[in-house]
N, CA, C and O atoms as a Tinker XYZ file with bonds, in Angstrom:
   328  protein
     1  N     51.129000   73.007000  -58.472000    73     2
     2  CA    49.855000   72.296000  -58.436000    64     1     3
     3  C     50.059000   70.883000  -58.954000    63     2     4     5
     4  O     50.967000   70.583000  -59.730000    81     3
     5  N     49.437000   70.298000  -58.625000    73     3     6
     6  CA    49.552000   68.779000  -58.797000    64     5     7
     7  C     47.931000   67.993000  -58.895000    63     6     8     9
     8  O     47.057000   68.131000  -58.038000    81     7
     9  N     47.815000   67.221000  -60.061000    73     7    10
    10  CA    46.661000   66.293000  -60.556000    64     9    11
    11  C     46.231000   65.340000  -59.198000    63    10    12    13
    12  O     46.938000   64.862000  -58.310000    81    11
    13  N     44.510000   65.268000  -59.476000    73    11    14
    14  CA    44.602000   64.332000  -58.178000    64    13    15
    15  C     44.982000   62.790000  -58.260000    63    14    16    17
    16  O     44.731000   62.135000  -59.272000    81    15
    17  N     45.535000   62.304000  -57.259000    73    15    18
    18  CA    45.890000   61.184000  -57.685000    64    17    19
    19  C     47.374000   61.067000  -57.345000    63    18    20    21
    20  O     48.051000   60.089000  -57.028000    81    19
    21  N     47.698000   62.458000  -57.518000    73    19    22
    22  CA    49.516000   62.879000  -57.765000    64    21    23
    23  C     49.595000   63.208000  -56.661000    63    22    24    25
    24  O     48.588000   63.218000  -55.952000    81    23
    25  N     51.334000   63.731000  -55.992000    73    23    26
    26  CA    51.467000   64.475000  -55.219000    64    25    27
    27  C     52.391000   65.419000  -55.617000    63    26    28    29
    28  O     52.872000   65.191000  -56.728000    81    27
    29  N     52.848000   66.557000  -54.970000    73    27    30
    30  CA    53.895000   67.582000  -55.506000    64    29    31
    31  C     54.551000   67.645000  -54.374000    63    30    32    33
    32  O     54.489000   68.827000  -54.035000    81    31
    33  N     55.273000   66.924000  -53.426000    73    31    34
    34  CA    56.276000   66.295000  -52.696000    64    33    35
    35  C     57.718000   66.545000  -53.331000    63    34    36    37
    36  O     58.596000   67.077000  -52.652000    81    35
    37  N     57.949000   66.137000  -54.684000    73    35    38
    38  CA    59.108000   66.316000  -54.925000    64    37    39
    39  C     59.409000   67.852000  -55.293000    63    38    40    41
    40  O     60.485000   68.449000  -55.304000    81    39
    41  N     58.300000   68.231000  -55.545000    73    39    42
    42  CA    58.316000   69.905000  -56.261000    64    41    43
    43  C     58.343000   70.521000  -55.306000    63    42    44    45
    44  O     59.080000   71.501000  -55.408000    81    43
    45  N     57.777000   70.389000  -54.200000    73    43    46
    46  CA    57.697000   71.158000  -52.652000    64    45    47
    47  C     58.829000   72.070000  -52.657000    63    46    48    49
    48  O     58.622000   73.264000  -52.874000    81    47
    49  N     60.116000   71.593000  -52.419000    73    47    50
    50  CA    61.268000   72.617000  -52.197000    64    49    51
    51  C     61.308000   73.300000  -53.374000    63    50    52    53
    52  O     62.165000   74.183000  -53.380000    81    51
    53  N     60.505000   73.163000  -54.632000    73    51    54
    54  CA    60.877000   74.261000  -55.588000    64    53    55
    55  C     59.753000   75.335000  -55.501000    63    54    56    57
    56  O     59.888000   76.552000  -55.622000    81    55
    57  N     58.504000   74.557000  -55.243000    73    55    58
    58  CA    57.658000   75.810000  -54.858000    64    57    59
    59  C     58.044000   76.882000  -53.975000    63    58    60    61
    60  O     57.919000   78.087000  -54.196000    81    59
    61  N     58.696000   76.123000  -52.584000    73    59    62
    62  CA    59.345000   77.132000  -51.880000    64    61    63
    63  C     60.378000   77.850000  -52.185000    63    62    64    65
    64  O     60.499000   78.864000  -51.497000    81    63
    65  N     61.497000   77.597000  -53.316000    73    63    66
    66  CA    61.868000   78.637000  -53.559000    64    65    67
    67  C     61.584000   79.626000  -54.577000    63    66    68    69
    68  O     62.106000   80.719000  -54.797000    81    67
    69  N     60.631000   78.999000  -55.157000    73    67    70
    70  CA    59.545000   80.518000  -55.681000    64    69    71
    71  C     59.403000   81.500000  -55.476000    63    70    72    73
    72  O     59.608000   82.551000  -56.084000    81    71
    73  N     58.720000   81.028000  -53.834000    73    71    74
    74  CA    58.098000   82.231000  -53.403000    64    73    75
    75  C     59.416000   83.011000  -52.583000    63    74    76    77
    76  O     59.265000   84.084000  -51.998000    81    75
    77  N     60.442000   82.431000  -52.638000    73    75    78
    78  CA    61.097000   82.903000  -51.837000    64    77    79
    79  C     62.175000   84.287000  -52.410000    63    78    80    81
    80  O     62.696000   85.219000  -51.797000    81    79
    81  N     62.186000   83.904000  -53.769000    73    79    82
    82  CA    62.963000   84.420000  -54.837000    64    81    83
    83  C     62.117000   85.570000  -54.759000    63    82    84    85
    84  O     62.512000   86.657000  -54.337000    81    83
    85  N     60.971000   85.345000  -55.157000    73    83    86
    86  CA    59.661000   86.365000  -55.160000    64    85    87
    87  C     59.083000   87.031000  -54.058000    63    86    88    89
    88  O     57.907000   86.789000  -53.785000    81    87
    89  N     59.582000   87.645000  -53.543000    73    87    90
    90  CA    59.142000   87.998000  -51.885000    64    89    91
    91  C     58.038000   88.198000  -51.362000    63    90    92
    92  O     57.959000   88.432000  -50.156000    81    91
    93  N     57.363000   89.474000  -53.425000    73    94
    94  CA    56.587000   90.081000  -52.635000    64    93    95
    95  C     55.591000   89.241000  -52.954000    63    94    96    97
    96  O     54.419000   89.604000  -52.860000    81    95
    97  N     55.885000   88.195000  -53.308000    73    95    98
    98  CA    54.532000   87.265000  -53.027000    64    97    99
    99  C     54.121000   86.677000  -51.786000    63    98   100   101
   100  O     52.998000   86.302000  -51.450000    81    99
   101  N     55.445000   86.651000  -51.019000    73    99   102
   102  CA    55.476000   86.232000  -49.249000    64   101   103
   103  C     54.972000   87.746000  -48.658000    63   102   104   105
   104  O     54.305000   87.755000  -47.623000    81   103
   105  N     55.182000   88.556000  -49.088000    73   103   106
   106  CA    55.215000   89.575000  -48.365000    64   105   107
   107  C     54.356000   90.890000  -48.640000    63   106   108   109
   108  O     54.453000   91.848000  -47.873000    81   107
   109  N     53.384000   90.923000  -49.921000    73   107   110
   110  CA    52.364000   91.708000  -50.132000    64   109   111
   111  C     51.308000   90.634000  -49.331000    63   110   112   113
   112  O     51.269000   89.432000  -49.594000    81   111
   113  N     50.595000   91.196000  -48.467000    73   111   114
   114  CA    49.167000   90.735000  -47.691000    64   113   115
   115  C     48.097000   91.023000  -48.548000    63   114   116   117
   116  O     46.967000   91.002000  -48.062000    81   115
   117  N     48.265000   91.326000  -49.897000    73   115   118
   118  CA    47.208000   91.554000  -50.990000    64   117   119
   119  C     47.050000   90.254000  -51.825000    63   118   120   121
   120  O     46.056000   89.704000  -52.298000    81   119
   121  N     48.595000   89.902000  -51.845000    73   119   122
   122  CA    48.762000   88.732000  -52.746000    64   121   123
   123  C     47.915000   87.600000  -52.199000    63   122   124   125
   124  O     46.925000   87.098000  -52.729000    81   123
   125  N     48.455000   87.303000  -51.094000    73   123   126
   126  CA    47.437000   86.122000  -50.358000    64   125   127
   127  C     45.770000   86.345000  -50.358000    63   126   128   129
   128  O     44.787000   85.746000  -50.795000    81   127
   129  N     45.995000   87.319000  -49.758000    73   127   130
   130  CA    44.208000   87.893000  -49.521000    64   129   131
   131  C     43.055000   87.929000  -51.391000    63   130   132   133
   132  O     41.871000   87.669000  -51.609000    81   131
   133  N     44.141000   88.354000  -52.263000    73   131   134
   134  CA    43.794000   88.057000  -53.532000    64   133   135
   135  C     43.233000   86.337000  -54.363000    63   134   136   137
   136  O     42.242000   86.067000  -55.041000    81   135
   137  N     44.213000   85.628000  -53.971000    73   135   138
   138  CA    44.269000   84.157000  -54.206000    64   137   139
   139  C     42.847000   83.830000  -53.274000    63   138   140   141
   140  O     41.747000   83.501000  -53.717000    81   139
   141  N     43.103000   83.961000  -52.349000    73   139   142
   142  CA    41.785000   83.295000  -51.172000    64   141   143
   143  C     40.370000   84.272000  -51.412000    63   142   144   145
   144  O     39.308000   83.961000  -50.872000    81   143
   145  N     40.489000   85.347000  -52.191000    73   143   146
   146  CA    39.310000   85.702000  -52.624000    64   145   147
   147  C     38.391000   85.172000  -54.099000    63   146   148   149
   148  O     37.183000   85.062000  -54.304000    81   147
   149  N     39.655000   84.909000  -54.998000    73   147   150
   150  CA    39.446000   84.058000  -56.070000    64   149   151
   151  C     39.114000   82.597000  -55.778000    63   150   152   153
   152  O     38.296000   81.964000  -56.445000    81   151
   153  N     39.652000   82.203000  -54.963000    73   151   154
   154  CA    39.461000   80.697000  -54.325000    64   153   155
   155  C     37.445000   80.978000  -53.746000    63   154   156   157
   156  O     36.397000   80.483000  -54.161000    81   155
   157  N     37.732000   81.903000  -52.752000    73   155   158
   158  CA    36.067000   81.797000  -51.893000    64   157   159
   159  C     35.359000   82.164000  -53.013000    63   158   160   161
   160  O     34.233000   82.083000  -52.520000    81   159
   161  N     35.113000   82.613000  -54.501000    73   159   162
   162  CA    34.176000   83.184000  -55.621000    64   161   163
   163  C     33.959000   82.031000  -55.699000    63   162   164   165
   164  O     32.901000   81.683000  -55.174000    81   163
   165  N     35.048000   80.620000  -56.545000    73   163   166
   166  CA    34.423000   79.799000  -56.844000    64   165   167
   167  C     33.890000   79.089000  -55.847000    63   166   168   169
   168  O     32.865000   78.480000  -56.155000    81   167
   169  N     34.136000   79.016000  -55.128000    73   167   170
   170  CA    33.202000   77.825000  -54.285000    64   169   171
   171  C     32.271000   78.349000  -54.165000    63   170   172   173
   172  O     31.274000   77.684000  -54.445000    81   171
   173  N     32.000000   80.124000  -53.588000    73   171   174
   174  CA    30.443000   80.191000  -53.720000    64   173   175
   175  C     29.640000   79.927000  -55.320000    63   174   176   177
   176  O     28.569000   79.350000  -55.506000    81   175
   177  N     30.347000   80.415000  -56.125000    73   175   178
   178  CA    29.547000   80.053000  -57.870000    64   177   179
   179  C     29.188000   78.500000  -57.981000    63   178   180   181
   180  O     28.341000   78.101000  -58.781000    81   179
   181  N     30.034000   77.477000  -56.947000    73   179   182
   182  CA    29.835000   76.399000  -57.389000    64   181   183
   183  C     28.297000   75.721000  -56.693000    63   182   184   185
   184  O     27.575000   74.858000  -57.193000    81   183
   185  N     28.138000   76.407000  -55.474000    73   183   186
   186  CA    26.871000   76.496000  -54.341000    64   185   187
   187  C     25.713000   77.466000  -55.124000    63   186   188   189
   188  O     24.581000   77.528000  -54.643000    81   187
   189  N     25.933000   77.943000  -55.906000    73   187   190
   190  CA    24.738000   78.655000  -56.313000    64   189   191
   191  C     23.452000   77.869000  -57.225000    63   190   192   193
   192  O     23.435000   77.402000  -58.364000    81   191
   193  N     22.901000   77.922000  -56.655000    73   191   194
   194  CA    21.590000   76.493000  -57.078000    64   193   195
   195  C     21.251000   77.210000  -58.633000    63   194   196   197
   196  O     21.413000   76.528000  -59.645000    81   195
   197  N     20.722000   78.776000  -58.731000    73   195   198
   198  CA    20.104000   79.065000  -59.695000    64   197   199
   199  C     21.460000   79.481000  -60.776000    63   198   200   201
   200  O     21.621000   80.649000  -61.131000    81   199
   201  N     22.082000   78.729000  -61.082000    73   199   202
   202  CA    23.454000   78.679000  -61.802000    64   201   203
   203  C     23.119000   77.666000  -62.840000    63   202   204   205
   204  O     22.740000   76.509000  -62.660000    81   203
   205  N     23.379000   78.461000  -64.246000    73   203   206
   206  CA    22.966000   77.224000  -65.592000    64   205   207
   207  C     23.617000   75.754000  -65.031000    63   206   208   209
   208  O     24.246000   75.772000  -63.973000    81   207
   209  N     23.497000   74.882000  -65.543000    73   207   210
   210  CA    24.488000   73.750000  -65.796000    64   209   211
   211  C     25.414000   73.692000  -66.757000    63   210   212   213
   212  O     25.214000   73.654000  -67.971000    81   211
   213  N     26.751000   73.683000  -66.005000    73   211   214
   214  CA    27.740000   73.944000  -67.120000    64   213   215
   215  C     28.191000   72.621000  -67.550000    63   214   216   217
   216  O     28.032000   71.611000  -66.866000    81   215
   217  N     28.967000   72.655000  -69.124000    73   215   218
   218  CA    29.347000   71.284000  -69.652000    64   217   219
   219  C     30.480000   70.759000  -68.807000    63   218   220   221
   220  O     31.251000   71.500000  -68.197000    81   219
   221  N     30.540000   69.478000  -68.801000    73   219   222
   222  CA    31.383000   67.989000  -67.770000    64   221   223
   223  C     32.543000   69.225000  -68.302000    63   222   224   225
   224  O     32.790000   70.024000  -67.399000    81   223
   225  N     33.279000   69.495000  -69.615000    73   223   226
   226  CA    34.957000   69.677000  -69.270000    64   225   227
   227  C     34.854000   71.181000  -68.856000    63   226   228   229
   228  O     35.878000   71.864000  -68.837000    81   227
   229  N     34.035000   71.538000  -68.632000    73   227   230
   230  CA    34.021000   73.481000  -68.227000    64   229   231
   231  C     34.136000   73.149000  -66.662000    63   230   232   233
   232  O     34.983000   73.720000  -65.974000    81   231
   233  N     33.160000   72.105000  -66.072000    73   231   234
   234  CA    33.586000   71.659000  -64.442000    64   233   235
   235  C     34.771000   71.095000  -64.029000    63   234   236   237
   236  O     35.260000   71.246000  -62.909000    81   235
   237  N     35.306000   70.347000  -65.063000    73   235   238
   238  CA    36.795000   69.721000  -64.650000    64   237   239
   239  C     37.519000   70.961000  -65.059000    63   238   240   241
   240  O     38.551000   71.208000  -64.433000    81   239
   241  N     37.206000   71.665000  -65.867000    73   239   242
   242  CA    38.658000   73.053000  -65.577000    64   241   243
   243  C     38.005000   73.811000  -64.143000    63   242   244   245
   244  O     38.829000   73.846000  -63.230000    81   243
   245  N     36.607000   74.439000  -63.804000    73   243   246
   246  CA    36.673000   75.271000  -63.026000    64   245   247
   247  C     36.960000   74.593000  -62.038000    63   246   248   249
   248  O     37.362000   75.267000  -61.089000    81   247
   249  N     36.903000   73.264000  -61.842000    73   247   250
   250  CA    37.523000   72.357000  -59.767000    64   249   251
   251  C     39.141000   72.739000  -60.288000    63   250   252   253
   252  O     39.820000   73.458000  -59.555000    81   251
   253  N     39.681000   72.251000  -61.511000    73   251   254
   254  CA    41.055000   72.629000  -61.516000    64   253   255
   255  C     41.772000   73.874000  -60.644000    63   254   256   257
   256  O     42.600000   73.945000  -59.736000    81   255
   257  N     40.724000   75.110000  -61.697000    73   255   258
   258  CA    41.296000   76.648000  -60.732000    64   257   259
   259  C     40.624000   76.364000  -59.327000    63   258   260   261
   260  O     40.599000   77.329000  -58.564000    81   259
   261  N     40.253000   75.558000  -59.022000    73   259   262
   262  CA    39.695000   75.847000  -57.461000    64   261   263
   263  C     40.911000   74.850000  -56.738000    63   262   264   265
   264  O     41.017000   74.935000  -55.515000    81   263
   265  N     41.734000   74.001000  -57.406000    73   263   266
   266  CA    42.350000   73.310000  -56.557000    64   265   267
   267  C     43.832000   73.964000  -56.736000    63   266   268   269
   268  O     44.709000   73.876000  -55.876000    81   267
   269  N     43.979000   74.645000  -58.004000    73   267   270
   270  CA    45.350000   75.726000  -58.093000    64   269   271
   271  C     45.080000   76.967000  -57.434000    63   270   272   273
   272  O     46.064000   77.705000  -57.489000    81   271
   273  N     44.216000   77.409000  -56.900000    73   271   274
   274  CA    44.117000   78.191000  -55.865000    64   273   275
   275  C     44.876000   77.743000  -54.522000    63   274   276   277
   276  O     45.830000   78.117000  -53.839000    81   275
   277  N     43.845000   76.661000  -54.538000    73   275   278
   278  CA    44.323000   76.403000  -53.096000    64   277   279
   279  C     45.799000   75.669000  -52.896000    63   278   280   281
   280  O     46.468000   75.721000  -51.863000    81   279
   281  N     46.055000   75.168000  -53.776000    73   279   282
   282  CA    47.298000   74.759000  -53.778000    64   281   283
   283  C     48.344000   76.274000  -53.501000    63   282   284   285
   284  O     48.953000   76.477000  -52.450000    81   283
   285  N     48.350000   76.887000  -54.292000    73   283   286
   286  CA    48.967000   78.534000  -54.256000    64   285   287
   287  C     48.772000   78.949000  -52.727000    63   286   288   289
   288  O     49.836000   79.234000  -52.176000    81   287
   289  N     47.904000   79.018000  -52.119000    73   287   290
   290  CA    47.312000   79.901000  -50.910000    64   289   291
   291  C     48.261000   79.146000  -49.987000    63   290   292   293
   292  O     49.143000   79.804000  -49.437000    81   291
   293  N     48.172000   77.754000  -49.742000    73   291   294
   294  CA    49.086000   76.481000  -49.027000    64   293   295
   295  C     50.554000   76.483000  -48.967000    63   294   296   297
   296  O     51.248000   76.345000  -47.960000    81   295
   297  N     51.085000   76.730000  -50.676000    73   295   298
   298  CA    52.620000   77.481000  -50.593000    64   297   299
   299  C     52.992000   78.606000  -50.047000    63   298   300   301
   300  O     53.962000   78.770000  -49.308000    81   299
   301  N     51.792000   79.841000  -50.607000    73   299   302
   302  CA    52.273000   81.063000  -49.598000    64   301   303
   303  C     52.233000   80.829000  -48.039000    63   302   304   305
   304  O     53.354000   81.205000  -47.699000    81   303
   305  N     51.585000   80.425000  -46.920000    73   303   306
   306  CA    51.603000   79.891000  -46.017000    64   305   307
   307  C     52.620000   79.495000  -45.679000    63   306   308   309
   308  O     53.415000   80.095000  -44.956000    81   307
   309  N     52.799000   78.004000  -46.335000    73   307   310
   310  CA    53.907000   77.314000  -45.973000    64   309   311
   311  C     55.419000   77.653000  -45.808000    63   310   312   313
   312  O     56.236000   77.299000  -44.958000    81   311
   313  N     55.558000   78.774000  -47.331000    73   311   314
   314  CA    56.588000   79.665000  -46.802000    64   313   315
   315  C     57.345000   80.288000  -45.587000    63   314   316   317
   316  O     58.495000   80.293000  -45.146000    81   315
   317  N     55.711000   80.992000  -45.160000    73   315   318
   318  CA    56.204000   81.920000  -44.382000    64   317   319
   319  C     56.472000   81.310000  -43.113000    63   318   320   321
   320  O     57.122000   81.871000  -42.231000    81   319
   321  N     55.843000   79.865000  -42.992000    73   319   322
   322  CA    56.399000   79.152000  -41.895000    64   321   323
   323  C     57.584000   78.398000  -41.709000    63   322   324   325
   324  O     57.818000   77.988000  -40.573000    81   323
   325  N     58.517000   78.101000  -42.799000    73   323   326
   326  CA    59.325000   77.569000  -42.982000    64   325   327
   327  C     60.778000   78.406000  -42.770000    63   326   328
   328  O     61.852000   77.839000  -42.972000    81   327
């Protein structure tokens, strides 16, 4: 995962061999399907109108896990295409 602003370009080939070391992260269809279900919660929690207002650094961590999700979901992918 990488800050916005940043890129993870140079880390790229290490993410990929992550997952690669790790198979069954390429290769359980739970693993992925898990990440992209944690990913679709927050975005719906973040759409939910009748939702308290949470404090400024509780929103900059929860976009965080919403963008290390998706960052994660993008490597497993990318893997399996590579």
């Amino acid at each position: 995962h990488f800050e916005e602003g940043e890129t993870n370009l140079q880390r790229h080939p290490q993410l990929l061999d992550l997952v690669r070391q790790n198979r069954w992260l390429e290769e359980d269809p739970g693993a992925m399907e898990l990440i992209c279900q944690i990913h679709n919660l927050h975005m719906k929690s973040e759409e939910d109108k009748g939702r308290p207002p949470v404090a400024p650094a509780q929103e900059k961590l929860e976009n965080r896990f919403r963008h290390m999700c998706l960052s994660a979901v993008n490597t497993l992918a990318a893997s399996k295409k590579a």
